[in-house]
KETOR-104938 format. One line per field, with one value per residue (C-alpha): residue number from 1; residue in one letter; chain; x, y, z. Coordinates in Angstrom, 2 decimals, m for minus. Layout:
N
resi <- (NUM/...)
resn <- (A/...)
chain <- (A/...)
x <- (X/...)
y <- (Y/...)
z <- (Z/...)
This chain:
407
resi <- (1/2/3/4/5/6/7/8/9/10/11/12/13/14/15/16/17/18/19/20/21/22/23/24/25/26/27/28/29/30/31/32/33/34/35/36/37/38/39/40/41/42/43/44/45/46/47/48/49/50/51/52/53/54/55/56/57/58/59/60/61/62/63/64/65/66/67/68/69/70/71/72/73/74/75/76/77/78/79/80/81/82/83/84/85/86/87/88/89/90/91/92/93/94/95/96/97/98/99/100/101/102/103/104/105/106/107/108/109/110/111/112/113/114/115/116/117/118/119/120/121/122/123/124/125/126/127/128/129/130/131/132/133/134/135/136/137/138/139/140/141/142/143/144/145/146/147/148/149/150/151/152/153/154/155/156/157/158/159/160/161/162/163/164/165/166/167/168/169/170/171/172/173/174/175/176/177/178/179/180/181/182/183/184/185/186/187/188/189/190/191/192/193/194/195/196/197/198/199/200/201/202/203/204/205/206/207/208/209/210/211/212/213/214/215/216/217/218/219/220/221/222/223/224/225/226/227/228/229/230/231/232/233/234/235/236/237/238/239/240/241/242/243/244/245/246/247/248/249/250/251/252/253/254/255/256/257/258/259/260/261/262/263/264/265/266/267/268/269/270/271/272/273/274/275/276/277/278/279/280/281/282/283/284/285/286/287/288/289/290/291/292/293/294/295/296/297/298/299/300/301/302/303/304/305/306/307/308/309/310/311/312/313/314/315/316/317/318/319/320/321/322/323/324/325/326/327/328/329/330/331/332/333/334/335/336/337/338/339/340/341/342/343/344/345/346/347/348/349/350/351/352/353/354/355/356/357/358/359/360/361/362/363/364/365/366/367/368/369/370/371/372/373/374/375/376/377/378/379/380/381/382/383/384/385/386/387/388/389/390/391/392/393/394/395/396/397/398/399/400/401/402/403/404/405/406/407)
resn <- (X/X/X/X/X/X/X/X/X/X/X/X/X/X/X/X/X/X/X/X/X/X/X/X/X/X/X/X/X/X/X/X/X/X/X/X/X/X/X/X/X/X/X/X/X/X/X/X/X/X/X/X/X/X/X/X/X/X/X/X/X/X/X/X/X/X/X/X/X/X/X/X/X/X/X/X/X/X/X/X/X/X/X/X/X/X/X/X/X/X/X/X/X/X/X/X/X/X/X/X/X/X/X/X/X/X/X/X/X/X/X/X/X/X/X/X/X/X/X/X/X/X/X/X/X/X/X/X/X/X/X/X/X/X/X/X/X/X/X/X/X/X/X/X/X/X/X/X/X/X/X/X/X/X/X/X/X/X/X/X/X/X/X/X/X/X/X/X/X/X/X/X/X/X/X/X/X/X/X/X/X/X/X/X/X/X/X/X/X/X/X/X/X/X/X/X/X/X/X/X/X/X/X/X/X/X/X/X/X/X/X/X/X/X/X/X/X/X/X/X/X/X/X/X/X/X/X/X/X/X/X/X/X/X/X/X/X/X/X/X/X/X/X/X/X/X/X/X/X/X/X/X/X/X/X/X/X/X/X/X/X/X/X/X/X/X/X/X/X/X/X/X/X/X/X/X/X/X/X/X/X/X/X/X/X/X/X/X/X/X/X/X/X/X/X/X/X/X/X/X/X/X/X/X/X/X/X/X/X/X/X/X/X/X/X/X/X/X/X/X/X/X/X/X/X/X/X/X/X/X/X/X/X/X/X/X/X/X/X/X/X/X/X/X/X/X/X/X/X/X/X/X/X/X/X/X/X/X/X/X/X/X/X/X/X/X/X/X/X/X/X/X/X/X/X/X/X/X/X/X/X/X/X/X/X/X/X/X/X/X/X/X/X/X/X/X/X/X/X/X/X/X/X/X/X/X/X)
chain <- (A/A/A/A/A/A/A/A/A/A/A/A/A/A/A/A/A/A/A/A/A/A/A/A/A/A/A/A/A/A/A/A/A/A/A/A/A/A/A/A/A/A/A/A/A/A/A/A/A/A/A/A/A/A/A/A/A/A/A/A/A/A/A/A/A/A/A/A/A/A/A/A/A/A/A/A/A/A/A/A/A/A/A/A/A/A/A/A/A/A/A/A/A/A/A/A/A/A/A/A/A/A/A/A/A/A/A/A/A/A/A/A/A/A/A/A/A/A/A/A/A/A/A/A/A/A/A/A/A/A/A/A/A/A/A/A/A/A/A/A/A/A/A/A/A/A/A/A/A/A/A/A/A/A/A/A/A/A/A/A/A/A/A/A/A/A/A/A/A/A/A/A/A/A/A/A/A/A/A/A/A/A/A/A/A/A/A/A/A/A/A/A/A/A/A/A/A/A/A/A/A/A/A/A/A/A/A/A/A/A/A/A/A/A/A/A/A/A/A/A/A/A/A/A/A/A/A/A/A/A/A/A/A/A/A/A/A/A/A/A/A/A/A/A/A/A/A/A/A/A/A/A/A/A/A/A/A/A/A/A/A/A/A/A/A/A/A/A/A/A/A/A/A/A/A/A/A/A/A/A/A/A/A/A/A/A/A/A/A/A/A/A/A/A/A/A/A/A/A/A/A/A/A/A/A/A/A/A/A/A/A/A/A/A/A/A/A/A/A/A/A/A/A/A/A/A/A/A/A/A/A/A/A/A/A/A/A/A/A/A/A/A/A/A/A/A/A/A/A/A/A/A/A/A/A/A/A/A/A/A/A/A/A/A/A/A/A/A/A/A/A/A/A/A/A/A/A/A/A/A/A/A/A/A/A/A/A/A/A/A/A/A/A/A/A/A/A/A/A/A/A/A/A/A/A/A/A)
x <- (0.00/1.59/1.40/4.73/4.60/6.53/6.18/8.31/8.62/12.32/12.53/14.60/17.01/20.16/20.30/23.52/24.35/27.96/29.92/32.45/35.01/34.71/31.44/29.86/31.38/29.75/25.90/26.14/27.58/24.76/22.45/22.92/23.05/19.89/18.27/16.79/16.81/17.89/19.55/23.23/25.59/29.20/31.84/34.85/37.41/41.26/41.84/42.34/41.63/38.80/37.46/38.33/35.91/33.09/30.68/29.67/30.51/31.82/34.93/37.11/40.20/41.46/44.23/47.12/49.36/48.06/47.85/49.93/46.60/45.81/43.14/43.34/43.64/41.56/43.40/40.70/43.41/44.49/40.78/40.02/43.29/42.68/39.18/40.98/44.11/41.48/39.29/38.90/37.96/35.44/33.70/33.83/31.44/28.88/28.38/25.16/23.74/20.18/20.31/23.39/22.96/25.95/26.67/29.15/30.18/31.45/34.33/36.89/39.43/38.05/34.19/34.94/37.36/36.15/32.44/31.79/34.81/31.83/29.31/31.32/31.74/28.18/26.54/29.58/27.98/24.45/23.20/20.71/23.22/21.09/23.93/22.90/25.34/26.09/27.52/29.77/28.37/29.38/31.51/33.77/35.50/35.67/37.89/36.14/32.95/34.84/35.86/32.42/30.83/33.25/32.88/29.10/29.58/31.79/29.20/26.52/28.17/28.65/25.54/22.11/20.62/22.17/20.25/22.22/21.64/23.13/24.45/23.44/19.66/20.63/20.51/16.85/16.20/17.33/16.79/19.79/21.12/21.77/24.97/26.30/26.65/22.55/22.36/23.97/22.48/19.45/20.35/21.75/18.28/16.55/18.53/19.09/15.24/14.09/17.00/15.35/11.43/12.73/14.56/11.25/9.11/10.89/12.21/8.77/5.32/3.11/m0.61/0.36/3.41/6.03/7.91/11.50/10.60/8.69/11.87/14.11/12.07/12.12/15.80/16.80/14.80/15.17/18.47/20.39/19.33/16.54/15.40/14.74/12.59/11.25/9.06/7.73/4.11/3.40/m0.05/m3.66/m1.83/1.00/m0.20/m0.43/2.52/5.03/3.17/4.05/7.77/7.66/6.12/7.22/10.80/14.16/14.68/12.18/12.18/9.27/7.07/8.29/10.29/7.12/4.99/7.57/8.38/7.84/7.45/7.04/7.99/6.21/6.56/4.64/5.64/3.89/2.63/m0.01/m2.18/m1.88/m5.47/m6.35/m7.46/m4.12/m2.59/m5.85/m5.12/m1.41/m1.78/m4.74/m2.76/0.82/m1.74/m3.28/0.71/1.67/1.58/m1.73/0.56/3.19/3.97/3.47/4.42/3.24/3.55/2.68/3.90/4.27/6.90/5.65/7.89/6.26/2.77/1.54/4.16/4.14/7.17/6.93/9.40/9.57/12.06/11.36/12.95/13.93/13.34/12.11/13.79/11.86/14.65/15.97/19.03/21.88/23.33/26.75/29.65/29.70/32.01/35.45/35.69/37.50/40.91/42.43/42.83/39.14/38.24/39.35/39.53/42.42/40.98/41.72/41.42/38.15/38.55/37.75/35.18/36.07/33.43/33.22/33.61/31.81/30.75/27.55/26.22/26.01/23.04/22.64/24.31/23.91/27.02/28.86/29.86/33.01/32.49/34.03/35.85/36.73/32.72/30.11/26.84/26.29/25.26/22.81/23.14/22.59/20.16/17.70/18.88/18.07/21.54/22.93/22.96/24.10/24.00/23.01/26.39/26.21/28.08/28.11/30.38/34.51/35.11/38.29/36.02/33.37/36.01/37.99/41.03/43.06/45.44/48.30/49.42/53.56/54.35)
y <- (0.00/2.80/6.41/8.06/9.57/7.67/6.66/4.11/0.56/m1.16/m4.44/m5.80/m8.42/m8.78/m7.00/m6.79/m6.24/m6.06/m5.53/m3.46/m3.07/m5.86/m4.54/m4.44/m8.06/m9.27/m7.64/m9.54/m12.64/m12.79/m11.98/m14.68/m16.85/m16.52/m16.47/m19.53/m17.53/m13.90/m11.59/m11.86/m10.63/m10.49/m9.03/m6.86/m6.41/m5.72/m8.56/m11.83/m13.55/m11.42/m12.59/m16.14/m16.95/m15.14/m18.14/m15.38/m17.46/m13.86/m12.53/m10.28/m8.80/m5.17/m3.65/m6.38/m3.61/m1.68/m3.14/m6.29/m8.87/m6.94/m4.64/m0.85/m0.16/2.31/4.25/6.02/6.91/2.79/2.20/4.57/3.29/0.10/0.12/2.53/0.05/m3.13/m0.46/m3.19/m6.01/m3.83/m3.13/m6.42/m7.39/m4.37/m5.06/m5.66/m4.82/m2.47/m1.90/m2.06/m2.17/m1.23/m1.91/m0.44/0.29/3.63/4.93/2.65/2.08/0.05/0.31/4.53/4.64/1.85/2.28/5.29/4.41/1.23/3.27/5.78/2.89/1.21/4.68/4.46/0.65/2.31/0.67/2.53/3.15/2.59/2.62/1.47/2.58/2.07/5.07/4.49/4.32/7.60/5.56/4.16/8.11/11.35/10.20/6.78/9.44/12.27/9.40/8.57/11.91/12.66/8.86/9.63/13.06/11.41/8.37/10.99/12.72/9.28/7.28/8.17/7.70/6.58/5.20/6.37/4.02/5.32/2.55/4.35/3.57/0.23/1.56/1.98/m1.17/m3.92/m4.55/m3.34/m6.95/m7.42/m8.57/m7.12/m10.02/m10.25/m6.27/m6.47/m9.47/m7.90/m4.75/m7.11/m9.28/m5.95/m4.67/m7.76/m8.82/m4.92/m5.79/m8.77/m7.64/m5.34/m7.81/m10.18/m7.34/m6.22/m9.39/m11.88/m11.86/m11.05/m10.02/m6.40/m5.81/m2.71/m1.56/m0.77/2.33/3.34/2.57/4.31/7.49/7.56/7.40/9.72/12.36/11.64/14.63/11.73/10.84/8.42/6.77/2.97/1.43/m2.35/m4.03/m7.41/m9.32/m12.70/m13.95/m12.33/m9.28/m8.93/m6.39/m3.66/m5.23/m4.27/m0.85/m0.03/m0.81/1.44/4.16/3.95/3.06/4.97/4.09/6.25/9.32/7.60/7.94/11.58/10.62/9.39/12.66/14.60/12.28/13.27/9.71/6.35/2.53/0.60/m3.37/m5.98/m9.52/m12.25/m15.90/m17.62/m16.60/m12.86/m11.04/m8.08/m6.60/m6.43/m4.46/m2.56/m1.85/m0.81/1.49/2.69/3.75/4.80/7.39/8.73/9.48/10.78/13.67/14.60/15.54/12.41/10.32/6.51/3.40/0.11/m3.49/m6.41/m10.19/m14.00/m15.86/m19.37/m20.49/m18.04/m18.63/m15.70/m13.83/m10.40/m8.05/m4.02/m2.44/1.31/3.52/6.79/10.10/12.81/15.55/15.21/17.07/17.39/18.74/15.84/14.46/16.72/15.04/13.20/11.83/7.85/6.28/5.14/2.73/m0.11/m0.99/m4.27/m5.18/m5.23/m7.57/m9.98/m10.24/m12.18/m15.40/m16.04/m19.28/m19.56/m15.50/m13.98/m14.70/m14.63/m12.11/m10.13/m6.24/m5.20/m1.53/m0.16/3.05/5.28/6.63/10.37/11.76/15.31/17.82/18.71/22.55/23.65/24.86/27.73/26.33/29.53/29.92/28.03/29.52/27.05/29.98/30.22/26.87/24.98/27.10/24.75/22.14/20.39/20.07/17.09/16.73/14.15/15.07/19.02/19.37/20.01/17.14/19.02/21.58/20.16/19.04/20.87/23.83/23.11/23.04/26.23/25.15/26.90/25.39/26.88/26.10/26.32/28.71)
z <- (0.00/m1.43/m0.75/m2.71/m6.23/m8.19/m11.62/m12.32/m10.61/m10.39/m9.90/m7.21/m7.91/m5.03/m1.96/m0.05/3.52/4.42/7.84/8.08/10.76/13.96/15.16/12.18/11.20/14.47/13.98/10.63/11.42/14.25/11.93/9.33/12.25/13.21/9.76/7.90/4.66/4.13/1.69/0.48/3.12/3.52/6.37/5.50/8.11/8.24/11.26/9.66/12.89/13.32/9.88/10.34/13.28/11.21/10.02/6.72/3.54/2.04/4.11/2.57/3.90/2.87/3.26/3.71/3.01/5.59/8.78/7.90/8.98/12.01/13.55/12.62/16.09/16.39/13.71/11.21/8.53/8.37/7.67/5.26/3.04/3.85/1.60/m0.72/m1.13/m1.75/m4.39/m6.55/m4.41/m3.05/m6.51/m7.19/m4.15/m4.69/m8.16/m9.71/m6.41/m6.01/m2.72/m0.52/3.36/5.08/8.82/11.08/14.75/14.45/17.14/15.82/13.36/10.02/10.73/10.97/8.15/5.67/5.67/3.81/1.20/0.68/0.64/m2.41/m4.52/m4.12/m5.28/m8.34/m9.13/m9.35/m6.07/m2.79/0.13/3.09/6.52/10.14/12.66/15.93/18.40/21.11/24.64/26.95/29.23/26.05/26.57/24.19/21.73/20.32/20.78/18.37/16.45/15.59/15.03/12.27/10.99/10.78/9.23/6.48/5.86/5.48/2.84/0.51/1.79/0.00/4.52/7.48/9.93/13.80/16.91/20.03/21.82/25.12/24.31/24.99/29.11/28.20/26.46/28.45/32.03/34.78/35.46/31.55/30.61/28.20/25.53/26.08/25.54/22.44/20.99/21.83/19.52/16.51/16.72/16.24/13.52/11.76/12.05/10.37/7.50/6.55/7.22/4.40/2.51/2.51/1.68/m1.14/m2.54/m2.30/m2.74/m0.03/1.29/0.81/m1.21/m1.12/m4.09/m3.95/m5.77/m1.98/m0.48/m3.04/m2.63/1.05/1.04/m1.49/m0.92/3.46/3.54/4.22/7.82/8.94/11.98/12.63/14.77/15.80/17.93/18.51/20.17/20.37/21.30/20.78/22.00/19.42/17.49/20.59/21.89/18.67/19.01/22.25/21.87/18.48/19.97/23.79/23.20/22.66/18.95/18.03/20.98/22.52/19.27/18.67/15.51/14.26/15.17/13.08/10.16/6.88/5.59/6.73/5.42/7.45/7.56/9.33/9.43/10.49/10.53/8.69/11.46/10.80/10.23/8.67/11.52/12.57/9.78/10.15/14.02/13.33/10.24/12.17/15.58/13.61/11.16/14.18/15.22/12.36/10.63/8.92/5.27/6.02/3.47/3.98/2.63/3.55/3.17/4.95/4.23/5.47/7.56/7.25/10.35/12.62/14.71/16.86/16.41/14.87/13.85/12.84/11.13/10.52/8.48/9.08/7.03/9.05/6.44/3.14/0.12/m2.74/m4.95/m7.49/m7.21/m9.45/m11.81/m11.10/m13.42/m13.94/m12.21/m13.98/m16.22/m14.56/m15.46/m16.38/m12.86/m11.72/m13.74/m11.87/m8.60/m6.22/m4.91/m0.98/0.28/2.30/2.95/m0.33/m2.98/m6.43/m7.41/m11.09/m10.83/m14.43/m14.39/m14.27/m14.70/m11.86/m10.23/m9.95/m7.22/m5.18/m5.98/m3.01/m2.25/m0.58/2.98/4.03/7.02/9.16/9.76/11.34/9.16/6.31/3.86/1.25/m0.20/3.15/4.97/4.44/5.36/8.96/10.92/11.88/15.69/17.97/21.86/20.53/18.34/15.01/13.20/9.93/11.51/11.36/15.21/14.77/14.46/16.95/19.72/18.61/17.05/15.60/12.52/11.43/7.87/7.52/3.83)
């Protein structure tokens, strides 16, 4: 049940999710744990002992030159040319792909550095970017923290939307006595369950069906920033059960994301016993949330293994820009070298890298660094803020620095 303008439908033929860095590596590799079927995934990490106890049929090392096998620890710069010194390799895994879902635990070295070099070169193949970080948690110190918040301003400028999760909500989401191993397997389960809620949405047939075109839309036109949120119910009260942890937890500010949102994807999964009364008792409840003017997508499909058990899933854009994208050059033409990639024993796939043609893609304008005011060409646009900074102001800036350039 569609409510975007769009005139064209796209068929859907691969999605990819990919780890990056060791937390991302270990939300995926739970998550295709824990699926019976799913979309294609793969883990990318510098640590080849980190990569080896992943269970993901697709593990690719980067940037052997780089860190010599190990961790980037904690070093952004060894992440970013780690991606940038396995280009190729890289290419060869996004290719052919419509949507790419990138995941990532930003704060350390590869995850911060790596991911949005991924998310570059799966906009060059043509595919949706779609990013769900992590943030560090206040008590892992200001560094890992600053770390992050310029990882997530660089994502955001080579992602088409990045979904943010504060590790801290986790305080809010799981009882005191939690370990933390349970905590965190509790926020994988969610993200990895929404990723493939999506992927069954747009990838099979079900009672109500969403087009990729709905999801597409939402992203591209979201300002590059959405919110996620899941909840579950089993029994005759699932359906007000997955409400009430949509719109009473922390994912979502309590339900305030979805007072505010511009537009909604909405997915409901369920077993063979799932009615229509309740689709009709969700869509009825998230409407009367919502904004009178927002924009809403639904669909609703079939998980033949489940029985009273009922999952919701919404993506929510934080602005919506109705501009078009600008138009962007293709990406180059690969050389000699990419089309082939280096086979790894049991570590690498031997995956094609043919070129497509790229999608469309925003041009960026230079900031004038010695000011904070984002001028005529950004006053529009909403800020980025995480814990009331600004993200899309330099950090060196935010705190004052000064830098002094030798002649």
């Amino acid at each position: 049940m569609s409510f975007f303008e769009h005139n064209e439908s796209v068929p859907l033929q691969k999605i990819l999710v990919a780890g990056v860095g060791g937390g991302g590596s270990n939300v995926v590799d739970r998550m295709v744990k824990s699926w019976s079927e799913g979309p294609e995934a793969a883990v990318i990490n510098t640590d080849l002992k980190a990569l080896g106890a992943c269970e993901v049929s697709q593990r690719i090392q980067i940037g052997r030159n780089i860190t010599k096998g190990l961790g980037a620890g904690g070093d952004v710069s060894a992440g970013k040319m780690a991606a940038e010194d396995d280009v190729d390799r890289l290419r060869g895994l996004v290719a052919h792909s419509h949507l790419v879902i990138i995941v990532a635990a930003l704060g350390g070295g590869t995850g911060t550095g790596a991911a949005p070099i991924l998310a570059r070169i799966a906009r060059e193949e043509g595919a949706l970017t779609l990013c769900f970080v992590s943030m560090p948690f206040d008590f892992e110190g200001e560094r890992r923290t600053e770390h992050a918040r310029d990882g997530l301003r660089a994502l955001k400028m080579e992602a088409d939307a990045v979904v943010c999760l504060p590790n801290q909500n986790l305080l809010e989401m799981v009882p005191d006595k939690t370990s933390l191993i349970s905590a965190f397997e509790t926020s994988d389960q969610m993200i990895g369950t929404g990723i493939q809620s999506l992927w069954r949405l747009l990838t099979q047939n079900g009672m109500i069906n969403l087009d990729f075109a709905d999801l597409r839309n939402l992203v591209e036109h979201s300002g590059g920033s959405c919110s996620f949120g899941y909840g579950e119910g089993e029994g005759s009260e699932k359906s007000a059960q997955a409400l009430h942890s949509i719109t009473a937890g922390p994912l979502l500010d309590h339900g305030n994301v979805l007072a505010q949102s511009e537009a909604l994807l909405i997915s409901i999964v369920g077993g063979m016993d799932l009615t229509l009364m309740d689709i009709q008792t969700i869509m009825a409840h998230l409407k009367a949330i919502a904004r009178p003017d927002a924009r809403l997508a639904m669909g609703a499909t079939i998980n033949p293994e489940w029985k009273g058990r009922l999952a919701l899933t919404v993506l929510a854009a934080d602005n919506w820009d109705e501009t078009p994208p600008a138009p962007a050059a293709p990406a180059p033409a690969a050389s000699k070298s990419t089309s082939k990639v280096e086979k790894e024993p049991e570590l690498v796939m031997d995956l094609s890298a043919e070129g497509r043609a790229a999608r469309k893609k925003g041009i960026q304008a230079t900031l004038d660094f010695e000011s904070n005011e984002k001028g005529r060409l950004f006053s529009k646009v909403e800020p980025t803020l995480y814990n009331g900074e600004d993200l899309d102001i330099p950090t060196f800036v935010r705190r004052g620095i000064k830098i002094s350039i030798d002649k």
